[in-house]
N, C-alpha and C positions, 0 to 999 in steps of 0.2 A: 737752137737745138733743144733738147730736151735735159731739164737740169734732172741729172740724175738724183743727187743730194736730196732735192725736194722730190721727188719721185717717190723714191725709196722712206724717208720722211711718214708721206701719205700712205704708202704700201702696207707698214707693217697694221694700222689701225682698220685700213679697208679689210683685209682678212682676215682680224681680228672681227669685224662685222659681218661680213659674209660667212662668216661660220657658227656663227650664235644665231643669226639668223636659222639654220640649220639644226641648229642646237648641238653642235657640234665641238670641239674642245680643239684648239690650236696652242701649241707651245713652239717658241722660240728654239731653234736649236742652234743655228750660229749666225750670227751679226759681228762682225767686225767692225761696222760703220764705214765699211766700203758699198761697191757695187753689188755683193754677191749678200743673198740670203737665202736659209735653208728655214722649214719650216715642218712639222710633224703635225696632221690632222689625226684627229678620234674622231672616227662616226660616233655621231649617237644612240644612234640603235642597233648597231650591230659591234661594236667594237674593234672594230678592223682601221688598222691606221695605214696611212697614206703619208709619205716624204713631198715636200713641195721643195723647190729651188727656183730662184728668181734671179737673173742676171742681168745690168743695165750695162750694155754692148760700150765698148771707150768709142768716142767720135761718132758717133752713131744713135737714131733717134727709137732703135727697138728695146724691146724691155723679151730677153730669152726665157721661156720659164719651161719646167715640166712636172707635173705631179704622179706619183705612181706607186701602187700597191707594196705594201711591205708588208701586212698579213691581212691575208681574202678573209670576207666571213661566210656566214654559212652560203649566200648565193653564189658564190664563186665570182671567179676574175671579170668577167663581162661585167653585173654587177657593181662589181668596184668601178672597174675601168667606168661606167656610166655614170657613178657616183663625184668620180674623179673630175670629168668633163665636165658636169653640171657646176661644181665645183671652182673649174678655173671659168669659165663663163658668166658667173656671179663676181668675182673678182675682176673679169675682164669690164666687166661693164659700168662695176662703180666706181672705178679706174678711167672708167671712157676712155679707154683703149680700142684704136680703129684694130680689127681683127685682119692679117696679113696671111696673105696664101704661104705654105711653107717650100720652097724652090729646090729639088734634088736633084742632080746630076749623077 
């Protein structure tokens, strides 16, 4: 199964690269050294920061995450929202995380 420990390990530096890449500013906002991390992005050119969360599921081989606007800049919410996305996709893939249909009932 997927060791979460080294998962989480690897996680905080891959978005620490994906977002400099970007040129973008990531701060820490809570790590306990569990499963759950939060994360605060600054765009770079617009100043609009984005909350990230990452959660490694118990018994289970998903990694749950969502990223989402906490203040739009001048282009508004779409925008972000696209910012976002690009965002966790970059992260997704130097993760080499297989991307999963999301299933709602």
């Amino acid at each position: 199964g997927l060791d979460w420990q080294e998962q989480m390990r690897l996680l905080v530096p891959t978005i620490q690269l994906a977002s400099s890449r970007r040129g973008d500013r990531v701060d820490i906002i809570y790590q306990n050294g569990g499963r759950y991390l939060r994360v605060l992005f600054t765009d770079a050119k617009t100043g609009e920061q984005s909350t990230g969360e990452f959660y490694f599921t118990p018994n289970d081989s998903t990694v749950q995450f969502r990223v989402g606007t906490i203040s739009a800049g001048p282009a508004g919410l779409v925008s972000s929202s696209m910012k976002n996305m690009e965002r966790c996709e970059m992260i997704r893939k130097e993760m080499r995380y297989q991307k999963l249909p999301i299933l709602r009932n």
